[in-house]
PDB file of N, CA, C and O in Angstrom:
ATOM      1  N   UNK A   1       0.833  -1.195   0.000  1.00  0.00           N
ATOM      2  CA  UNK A   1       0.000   0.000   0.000  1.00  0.00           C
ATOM      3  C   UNK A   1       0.875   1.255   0.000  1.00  0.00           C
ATOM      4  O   UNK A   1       0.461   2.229  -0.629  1.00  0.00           O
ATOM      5  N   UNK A   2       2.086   1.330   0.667  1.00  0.00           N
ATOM      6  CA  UNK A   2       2.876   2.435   0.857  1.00  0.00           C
ATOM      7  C   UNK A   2       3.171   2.788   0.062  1.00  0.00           C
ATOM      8  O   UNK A   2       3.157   4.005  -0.122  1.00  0.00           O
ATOM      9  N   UNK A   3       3.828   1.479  -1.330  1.00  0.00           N
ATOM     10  CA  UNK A   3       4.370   2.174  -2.251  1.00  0.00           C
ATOM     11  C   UNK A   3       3.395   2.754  -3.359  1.00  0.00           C
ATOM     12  O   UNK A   3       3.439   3.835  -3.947  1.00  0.00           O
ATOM     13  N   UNK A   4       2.356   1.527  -3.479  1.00  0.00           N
ATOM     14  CA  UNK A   4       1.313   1.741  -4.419  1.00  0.00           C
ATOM     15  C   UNK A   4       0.814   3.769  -4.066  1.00  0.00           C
ATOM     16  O   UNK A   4       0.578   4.523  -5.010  1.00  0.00           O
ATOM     17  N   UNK A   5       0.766   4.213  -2.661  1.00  0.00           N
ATOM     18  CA  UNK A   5       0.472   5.346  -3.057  1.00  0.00           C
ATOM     19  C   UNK A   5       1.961   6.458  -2.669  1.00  0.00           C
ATOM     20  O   UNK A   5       1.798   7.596  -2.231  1.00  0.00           O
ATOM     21  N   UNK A   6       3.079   5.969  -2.884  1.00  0.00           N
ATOM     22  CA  UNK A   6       4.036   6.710  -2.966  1.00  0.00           C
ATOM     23  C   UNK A   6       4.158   6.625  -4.841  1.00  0.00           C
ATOM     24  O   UNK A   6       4.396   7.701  -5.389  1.00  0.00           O
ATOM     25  N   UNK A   7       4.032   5.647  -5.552  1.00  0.00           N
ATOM     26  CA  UNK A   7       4.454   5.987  -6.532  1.00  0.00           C
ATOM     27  C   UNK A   7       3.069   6.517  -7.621  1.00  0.00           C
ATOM     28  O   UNK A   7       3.196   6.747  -8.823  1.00  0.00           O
ATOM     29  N   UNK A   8       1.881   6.615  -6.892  1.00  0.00           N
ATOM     30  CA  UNK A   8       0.475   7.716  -7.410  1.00  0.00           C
ATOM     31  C   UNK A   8       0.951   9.333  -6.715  1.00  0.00           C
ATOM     32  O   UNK A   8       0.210  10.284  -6.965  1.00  0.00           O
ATOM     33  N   UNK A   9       1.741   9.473  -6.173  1.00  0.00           N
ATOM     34  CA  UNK A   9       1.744  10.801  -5.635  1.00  0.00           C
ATOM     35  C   UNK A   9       2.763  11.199  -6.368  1.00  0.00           C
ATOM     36  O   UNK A   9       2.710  12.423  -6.493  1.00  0.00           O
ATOM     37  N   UNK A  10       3.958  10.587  -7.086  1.00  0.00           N
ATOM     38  CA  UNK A  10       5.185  11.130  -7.203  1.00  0.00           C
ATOM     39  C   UNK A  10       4.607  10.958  -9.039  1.00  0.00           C
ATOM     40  O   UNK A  10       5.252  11.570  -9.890  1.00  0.00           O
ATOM     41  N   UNK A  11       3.847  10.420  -9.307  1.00  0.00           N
ATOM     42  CA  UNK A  11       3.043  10.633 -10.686  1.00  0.00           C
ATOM     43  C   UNK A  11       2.103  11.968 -10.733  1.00  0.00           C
ATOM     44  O   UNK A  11       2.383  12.952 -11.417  1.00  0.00           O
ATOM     45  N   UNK A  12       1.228  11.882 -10.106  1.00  0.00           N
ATOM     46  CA  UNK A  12       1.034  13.234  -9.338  1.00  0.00           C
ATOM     47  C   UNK A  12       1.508  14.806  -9.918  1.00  0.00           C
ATOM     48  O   UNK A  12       1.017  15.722 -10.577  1.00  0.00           O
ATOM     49  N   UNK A  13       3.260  14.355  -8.959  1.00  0.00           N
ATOM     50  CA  UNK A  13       3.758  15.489  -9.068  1.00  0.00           C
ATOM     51  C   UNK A  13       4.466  15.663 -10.224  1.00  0.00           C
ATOM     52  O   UNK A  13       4.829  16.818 -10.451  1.00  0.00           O
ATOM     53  N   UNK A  14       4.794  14.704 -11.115  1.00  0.00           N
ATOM     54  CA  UNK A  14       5.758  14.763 -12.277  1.00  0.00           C
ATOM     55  C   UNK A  14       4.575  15.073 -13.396  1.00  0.00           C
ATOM     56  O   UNK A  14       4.945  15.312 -14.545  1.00  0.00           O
ATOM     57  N   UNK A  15       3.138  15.074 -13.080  1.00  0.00           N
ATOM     58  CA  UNK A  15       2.259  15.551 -14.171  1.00  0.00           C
ATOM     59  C   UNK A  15       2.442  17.305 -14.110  1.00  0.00           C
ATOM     60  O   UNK A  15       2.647  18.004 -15.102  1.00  0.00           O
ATOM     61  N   UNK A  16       2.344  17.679 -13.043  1.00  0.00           N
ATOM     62  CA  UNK A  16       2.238  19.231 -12.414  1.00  0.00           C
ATOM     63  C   UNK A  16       3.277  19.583 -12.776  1.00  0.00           C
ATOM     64  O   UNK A  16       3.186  20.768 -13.097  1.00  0.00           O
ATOM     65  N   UNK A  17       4.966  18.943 -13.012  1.00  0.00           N
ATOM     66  CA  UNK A  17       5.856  19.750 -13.134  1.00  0.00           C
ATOM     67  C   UNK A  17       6.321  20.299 -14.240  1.00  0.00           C
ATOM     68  O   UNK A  17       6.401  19.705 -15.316  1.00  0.00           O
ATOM     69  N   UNK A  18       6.726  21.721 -13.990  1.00  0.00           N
ATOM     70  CA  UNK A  18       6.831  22.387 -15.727  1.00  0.00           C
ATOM     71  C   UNK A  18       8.490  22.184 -16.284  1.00  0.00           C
ATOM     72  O   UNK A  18       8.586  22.606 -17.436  1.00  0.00           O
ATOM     73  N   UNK A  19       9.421  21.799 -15.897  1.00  0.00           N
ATOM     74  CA  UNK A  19      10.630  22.051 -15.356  1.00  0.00           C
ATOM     75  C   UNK A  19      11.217  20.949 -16.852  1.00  0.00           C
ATOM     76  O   UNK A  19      10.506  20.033 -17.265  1.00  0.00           O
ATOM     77  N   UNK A  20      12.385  21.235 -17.380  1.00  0.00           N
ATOM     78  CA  UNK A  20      12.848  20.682 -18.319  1.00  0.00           C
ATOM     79  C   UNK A  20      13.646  19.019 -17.318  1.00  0.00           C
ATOM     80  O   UNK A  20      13.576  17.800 -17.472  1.00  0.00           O
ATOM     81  N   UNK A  21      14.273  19.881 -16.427  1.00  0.00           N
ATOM     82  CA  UNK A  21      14.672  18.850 -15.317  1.00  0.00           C
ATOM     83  C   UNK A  21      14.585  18.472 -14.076  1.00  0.00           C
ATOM     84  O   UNK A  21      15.336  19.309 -13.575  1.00  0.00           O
ATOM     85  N   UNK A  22      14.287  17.941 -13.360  1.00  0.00           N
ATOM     86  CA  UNK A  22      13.535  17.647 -12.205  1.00  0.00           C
ATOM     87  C   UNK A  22      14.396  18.281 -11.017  1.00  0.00           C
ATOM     88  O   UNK A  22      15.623  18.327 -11.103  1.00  0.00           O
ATOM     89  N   UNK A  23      13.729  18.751  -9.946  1.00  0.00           N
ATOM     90  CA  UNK A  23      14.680  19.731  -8.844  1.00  0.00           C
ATOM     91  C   UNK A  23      16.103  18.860  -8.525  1.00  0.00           C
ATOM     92  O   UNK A  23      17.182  18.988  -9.103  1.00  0.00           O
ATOM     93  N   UNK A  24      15.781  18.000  -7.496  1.00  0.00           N
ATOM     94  CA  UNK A  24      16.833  17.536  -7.446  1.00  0.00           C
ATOM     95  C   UNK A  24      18.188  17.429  -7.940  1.00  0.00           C
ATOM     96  O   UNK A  24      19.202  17.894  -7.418  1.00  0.00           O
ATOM     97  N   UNK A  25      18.072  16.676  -9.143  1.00  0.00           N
ATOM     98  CA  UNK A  25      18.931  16.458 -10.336  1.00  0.00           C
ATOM     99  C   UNK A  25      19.816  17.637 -10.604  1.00  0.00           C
ATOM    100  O   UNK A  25      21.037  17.761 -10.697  1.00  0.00           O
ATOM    101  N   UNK A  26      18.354  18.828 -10.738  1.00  0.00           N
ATOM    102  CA  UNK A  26      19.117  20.416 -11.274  1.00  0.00           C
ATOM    103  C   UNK A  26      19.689  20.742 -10.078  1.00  0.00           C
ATOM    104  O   UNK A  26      20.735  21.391 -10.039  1.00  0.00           O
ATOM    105  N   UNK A  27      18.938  20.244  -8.781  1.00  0.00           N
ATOM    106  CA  UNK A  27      20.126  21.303  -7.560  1.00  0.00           C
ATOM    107  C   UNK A  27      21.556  20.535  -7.332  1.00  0.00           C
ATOM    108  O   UNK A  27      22.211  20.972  -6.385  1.00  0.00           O
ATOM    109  N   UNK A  28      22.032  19.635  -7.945  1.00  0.00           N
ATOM    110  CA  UNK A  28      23.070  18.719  -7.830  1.00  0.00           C
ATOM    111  C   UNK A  28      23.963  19.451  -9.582  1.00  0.00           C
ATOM    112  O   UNK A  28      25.166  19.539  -9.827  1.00  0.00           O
ATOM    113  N   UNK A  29      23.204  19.697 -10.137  1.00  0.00           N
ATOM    114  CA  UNK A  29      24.102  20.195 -11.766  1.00  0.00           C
ATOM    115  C   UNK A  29      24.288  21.926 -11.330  1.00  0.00           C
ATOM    116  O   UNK A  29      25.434  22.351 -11.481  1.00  0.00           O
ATOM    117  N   UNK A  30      23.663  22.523 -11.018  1.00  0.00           N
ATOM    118  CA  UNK A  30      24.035  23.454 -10.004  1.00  0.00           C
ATOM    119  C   UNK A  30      24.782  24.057  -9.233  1.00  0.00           C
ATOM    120  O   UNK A  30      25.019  25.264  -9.272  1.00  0.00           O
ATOM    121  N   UNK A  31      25.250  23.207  -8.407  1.00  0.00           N
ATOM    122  CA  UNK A  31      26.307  22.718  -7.396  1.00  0.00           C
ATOM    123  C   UNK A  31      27.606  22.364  -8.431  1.00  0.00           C
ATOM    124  O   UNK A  31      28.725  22.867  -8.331  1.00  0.00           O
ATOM    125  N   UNK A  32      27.225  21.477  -9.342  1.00  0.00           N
ATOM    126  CA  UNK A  32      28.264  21.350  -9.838  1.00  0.00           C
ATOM    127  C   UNK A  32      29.287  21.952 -10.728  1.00  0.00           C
ATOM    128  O   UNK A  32      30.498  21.760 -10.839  1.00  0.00           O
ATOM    129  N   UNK A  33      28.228  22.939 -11.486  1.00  0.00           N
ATOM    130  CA  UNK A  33      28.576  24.200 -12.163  1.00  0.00           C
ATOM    131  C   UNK A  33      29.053  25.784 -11.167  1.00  0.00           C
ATOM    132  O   UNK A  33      29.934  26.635 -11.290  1.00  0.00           O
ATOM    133  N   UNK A  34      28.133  25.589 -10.380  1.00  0.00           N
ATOM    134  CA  UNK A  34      29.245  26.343  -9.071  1.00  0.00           C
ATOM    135  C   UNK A  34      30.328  26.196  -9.080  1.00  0.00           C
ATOM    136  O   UNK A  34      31.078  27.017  -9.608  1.00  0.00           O
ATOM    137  N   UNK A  35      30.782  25.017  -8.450  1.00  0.00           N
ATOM    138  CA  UNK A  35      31.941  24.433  -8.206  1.00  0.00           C
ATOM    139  C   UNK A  35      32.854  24.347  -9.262  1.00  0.00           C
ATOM    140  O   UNK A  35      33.954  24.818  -8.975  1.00  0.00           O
ATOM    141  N   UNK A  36      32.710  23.741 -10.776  1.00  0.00           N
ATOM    142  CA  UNK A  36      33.292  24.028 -11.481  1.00  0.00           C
ATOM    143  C   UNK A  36      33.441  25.623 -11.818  1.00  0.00           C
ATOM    144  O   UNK A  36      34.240  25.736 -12.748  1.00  0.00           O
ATOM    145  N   UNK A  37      33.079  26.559 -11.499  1.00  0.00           N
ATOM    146  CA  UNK A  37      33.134  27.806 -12.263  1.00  0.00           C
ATOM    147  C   UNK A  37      34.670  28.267 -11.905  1.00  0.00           C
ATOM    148  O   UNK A  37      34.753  29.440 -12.270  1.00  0.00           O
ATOM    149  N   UNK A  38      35.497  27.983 -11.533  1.00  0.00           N
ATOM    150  CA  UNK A  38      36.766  28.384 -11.374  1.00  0.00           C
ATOM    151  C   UNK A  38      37.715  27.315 -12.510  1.00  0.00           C
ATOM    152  O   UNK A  38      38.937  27.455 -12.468  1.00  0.00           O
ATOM    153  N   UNK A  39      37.154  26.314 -13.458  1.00  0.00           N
ATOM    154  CA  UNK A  39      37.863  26.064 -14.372  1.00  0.00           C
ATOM    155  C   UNK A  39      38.082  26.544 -15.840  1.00  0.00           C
ATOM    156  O   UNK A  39      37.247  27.294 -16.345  1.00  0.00           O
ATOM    157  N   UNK A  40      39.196  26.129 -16.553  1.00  0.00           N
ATOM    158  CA  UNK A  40      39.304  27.259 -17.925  1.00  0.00           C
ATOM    159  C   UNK A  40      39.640  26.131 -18.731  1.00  0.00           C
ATOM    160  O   UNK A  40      40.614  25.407 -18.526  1.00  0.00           O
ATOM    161  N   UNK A  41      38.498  25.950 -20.000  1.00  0.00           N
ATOM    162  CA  UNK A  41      39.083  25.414 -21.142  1.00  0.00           C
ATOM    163  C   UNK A  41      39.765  26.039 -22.279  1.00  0.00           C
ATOM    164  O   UNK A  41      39.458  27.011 -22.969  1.00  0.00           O
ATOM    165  N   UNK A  42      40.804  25.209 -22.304  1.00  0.00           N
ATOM    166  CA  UNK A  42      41.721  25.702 -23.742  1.00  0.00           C
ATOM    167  C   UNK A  42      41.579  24.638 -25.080  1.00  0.00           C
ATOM    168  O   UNK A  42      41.393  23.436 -24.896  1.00  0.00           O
ATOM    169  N   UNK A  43      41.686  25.206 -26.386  1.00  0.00           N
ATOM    170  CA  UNK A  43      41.899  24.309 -27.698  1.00  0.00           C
ATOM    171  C   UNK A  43      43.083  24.254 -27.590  1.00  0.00           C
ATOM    172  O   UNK A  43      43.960  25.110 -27.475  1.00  0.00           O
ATOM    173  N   UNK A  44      43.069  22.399 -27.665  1.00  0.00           N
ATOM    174  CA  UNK A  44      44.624  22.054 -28.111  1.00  0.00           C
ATOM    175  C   UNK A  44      44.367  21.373 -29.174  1.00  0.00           C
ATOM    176  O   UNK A  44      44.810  20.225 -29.209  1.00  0.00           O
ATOM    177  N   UNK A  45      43.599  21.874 -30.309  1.00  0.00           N
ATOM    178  CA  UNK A  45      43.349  21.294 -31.566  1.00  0.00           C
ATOM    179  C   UNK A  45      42.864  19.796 -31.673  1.00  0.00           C
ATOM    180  O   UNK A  45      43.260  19.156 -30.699  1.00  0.00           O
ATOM    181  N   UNK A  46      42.294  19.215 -32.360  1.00  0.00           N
ATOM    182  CA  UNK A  46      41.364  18.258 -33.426  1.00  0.00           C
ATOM    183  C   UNK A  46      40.864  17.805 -32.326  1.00  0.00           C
ATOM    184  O   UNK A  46      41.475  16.908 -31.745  1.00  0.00           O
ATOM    185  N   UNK A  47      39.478  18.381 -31.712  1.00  0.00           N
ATOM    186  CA  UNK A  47      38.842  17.828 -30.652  1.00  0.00           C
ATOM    187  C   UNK A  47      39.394  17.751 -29.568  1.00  0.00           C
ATOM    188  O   UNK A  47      38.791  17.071 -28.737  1.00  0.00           O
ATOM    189  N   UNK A  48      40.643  18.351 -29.156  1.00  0.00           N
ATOM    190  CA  UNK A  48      41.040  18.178 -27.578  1.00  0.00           C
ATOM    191  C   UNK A  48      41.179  19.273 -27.084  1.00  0.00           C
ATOM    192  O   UNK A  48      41.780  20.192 -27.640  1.00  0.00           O
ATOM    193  N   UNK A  49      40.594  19.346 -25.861  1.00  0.00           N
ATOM    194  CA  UNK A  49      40.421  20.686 -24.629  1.00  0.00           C
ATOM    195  C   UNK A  49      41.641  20.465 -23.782  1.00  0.00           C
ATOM    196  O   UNK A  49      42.132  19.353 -23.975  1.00  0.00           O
ATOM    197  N   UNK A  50      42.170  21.085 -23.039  1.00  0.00           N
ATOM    198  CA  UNK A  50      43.014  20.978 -21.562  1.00  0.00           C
ATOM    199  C   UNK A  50      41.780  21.825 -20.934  1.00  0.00           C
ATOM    200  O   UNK A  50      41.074  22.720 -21.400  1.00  0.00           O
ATOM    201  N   UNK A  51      41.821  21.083 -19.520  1.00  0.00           N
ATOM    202  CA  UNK A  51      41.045  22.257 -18.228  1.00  0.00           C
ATOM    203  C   UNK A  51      41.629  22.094 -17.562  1.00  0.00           C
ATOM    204  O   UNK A  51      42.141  21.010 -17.283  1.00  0.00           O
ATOM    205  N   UNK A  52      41.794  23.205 -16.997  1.00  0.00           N
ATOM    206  CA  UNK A  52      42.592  23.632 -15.871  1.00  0.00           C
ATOM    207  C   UNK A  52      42.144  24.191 -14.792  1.00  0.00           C
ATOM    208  O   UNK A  52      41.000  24.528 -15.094  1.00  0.00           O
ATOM    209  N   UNK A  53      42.329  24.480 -13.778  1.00  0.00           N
ATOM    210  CA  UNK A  53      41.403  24.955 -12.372  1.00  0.00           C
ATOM    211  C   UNK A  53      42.380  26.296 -12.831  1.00  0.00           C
ATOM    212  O   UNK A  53      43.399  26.099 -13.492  1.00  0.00           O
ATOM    213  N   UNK A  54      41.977  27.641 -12.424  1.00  0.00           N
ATOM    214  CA  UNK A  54      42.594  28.710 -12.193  1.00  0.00           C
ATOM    215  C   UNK A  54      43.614  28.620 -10.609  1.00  0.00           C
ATOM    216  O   UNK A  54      44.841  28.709 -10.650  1.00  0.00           O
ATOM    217  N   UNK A  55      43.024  28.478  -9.617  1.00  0.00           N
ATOM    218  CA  UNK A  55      43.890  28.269  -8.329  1.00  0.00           C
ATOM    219  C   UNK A  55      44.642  27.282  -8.064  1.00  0.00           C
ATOM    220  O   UNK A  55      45.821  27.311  -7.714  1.00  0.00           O
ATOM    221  N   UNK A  56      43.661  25.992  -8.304  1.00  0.00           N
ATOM    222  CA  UNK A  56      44.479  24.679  -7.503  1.00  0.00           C
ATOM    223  C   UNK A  56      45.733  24.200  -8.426  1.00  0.00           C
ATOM    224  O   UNK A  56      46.870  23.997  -7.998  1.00  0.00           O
ATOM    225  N   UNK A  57      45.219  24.028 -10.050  1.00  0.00           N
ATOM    226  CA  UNK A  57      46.766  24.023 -10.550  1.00  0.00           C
ATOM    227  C   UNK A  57      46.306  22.641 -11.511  1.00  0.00           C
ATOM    228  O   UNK A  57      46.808  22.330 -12.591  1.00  0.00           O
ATOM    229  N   UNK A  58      45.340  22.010 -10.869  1.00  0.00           N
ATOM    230  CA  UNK A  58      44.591  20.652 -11.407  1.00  0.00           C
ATOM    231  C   UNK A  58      44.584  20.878 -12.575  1.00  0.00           C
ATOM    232  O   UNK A  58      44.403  22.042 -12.933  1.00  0.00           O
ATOM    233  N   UNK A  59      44.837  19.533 -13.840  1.00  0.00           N
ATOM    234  CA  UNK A  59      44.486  19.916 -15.056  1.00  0.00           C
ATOM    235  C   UNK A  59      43.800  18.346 -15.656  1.00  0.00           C
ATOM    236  O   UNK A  59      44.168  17.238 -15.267  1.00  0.00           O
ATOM    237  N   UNK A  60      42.882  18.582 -16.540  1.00  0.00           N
ATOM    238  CA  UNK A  60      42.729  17.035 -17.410  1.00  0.00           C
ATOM    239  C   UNK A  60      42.345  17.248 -18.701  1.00  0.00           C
ATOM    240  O   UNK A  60      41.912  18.365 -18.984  1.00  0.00           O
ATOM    241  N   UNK A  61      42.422  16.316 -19.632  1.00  0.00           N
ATOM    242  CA  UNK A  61      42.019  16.367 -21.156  1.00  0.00           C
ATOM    243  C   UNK A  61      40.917  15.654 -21.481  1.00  0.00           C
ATOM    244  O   UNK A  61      40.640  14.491 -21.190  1.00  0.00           O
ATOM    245  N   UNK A  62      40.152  16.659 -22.274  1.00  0.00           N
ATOM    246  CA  UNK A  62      38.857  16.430 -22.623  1.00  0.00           C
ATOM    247  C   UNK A  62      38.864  16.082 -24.366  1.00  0.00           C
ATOM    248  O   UNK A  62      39.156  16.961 -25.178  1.00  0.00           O
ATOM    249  N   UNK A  63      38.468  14.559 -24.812  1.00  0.00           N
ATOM    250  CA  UNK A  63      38.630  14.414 -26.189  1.00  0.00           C
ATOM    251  C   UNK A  63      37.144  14.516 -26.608  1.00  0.00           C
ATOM    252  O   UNK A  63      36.276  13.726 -26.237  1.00  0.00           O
ATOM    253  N   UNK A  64      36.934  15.653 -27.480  1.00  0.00           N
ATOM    254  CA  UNK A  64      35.680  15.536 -27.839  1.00  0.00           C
ATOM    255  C   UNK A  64      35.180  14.414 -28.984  1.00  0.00           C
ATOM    256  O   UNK A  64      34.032  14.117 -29.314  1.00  0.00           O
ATOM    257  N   UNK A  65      36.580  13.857 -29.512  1.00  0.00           N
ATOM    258  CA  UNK A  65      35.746  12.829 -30.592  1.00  0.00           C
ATOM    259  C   UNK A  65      35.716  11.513 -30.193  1.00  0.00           C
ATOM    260  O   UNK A  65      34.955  10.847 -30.894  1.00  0.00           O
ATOM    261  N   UNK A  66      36.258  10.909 -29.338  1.00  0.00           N
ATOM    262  CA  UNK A  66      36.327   9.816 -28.451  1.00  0.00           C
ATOM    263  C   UNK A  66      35.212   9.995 -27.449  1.00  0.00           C
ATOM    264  O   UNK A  66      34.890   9.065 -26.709  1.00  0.00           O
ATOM    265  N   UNK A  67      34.750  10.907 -27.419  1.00  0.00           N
ATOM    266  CA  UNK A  67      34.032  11.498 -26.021  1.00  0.00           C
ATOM    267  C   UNK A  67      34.228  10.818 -24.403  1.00  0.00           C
ATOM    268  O   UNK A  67      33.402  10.196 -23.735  1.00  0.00           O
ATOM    269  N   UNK A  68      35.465  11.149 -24.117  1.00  0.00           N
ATOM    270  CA  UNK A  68      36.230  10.663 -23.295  1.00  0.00           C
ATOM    271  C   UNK A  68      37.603  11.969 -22.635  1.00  0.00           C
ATOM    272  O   UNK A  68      38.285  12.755 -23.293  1.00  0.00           O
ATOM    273  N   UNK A  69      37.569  11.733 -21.185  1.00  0.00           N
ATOM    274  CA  UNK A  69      37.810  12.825 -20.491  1.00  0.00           C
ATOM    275  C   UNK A  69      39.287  11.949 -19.298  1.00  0.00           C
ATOM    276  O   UNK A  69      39.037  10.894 -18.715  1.00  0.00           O
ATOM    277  N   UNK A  70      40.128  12.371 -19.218  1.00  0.00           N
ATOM    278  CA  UNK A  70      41.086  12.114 -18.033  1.00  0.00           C
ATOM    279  C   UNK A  70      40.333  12.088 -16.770  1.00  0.00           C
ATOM    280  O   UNK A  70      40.438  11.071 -16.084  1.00  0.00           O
ATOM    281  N   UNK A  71      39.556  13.094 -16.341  1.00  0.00           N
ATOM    282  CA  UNK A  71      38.807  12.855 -14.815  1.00  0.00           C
ATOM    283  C   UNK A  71      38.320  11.835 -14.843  1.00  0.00           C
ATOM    284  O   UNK A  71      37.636  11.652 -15.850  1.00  0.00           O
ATOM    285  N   UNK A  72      38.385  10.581 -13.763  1.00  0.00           N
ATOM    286  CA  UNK A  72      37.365  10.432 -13.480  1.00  0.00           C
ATOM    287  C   UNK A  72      36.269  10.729 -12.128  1.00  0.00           C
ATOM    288  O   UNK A  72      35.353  10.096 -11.604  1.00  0.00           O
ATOM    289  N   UNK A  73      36.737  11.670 -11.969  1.00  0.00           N
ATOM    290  CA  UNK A  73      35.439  12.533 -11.053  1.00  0.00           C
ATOM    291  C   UNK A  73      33.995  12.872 -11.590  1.00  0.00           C
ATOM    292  O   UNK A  73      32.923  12.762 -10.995  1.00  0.00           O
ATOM    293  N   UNK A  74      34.345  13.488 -13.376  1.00  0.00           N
ATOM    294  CA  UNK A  74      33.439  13.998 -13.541  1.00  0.00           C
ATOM    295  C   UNK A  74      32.704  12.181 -13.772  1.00  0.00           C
ATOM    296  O   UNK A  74      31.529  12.095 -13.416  1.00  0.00           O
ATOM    297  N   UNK A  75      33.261  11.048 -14.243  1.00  0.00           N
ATOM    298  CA  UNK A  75      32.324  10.269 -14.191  1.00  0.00           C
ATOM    299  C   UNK A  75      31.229   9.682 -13.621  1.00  0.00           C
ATOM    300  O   UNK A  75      30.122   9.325 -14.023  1.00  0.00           O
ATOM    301  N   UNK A  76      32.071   9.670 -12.142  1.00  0.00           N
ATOM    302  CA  UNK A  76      31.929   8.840 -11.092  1.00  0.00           C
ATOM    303  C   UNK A  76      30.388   9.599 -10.481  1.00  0.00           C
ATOM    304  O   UNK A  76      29.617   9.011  -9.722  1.00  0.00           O
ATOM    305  N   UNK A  77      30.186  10.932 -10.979  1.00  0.00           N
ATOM    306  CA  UNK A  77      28.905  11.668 -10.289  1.00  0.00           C
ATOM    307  C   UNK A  77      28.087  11.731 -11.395  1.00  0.00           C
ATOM    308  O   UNK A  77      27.002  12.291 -11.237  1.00  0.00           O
ATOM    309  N   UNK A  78      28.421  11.186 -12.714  1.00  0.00           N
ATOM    310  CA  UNK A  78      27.198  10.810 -13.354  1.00  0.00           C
ATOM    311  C   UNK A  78      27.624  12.307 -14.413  1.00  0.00           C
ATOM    312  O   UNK A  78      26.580  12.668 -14.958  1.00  0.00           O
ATOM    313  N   UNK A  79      28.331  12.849 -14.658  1.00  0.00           N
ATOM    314  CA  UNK A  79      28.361  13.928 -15.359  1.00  0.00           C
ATOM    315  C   UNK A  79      28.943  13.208 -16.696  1.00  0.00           C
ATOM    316  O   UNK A  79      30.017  12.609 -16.748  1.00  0.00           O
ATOM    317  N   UNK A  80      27.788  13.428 -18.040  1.00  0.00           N
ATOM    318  CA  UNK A  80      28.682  13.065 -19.072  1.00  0.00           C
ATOM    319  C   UNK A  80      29.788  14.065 -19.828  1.00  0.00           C
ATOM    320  O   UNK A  80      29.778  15.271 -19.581  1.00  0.00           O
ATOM    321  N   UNK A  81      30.775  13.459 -20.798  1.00  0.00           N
ATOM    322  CA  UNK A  81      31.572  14.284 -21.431  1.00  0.00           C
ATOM    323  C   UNK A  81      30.750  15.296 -22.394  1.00  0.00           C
ATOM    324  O   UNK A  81      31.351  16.137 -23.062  1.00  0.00           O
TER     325      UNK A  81
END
C-alpha cells in the first residue's frame, strides 16, 4: 500500500511539473557548475580541450571525438563528457 500510493503521488507530481529537469537532479548540476566555475578550457586542436582549475593548478584532457575525459570525477557523479 505504501508504495502503491508513494508511486500515485510522485506521478502526481511529475504531471504538475513544468521544469525541463527535475529539482533535485538540477540542484546537484548546479552545485556542480558552481563548483566548477573556477575552471578554464583551452583548444589544443582536433577535438582536444586541456582544463585547468585557475587556483588549484589541477588539469585534465577532454577528447571531444572519443568522447572521453582524463577525470574520473566527472564520471563517477554521473556527469557526461
Amino acid at each position: 500500500m505504501y508504495l502503491m500510493n508513494r508511486f500515485a503521488t510522485l506521478r502526481d507530481k511529475l504531471k504538475n511539473y513544468k521544469g525541463e529537469v527535475m529539482p533535485k537532479p538540477l540542484k546537484r548540476l548546479d552545485w556542480e557548475v558552481e563548483k566548477f566555475g573556477n575552471w578554464v578550457a583551452t583548444w589544443r586542436g582536433d577535438g582536444d580541450f586541456k582544463v585547468s582549475h585557475l587556483h588549484s593548478g589541477e588539469k585534465f584532457i577532454i577528447d571531444m571525438n572519443k568522447q572521453s575525459y582524463s577525470c574520473n570525477f566527472l564520471g563517477s557523479v554521473g556527469i557526461p563528457c
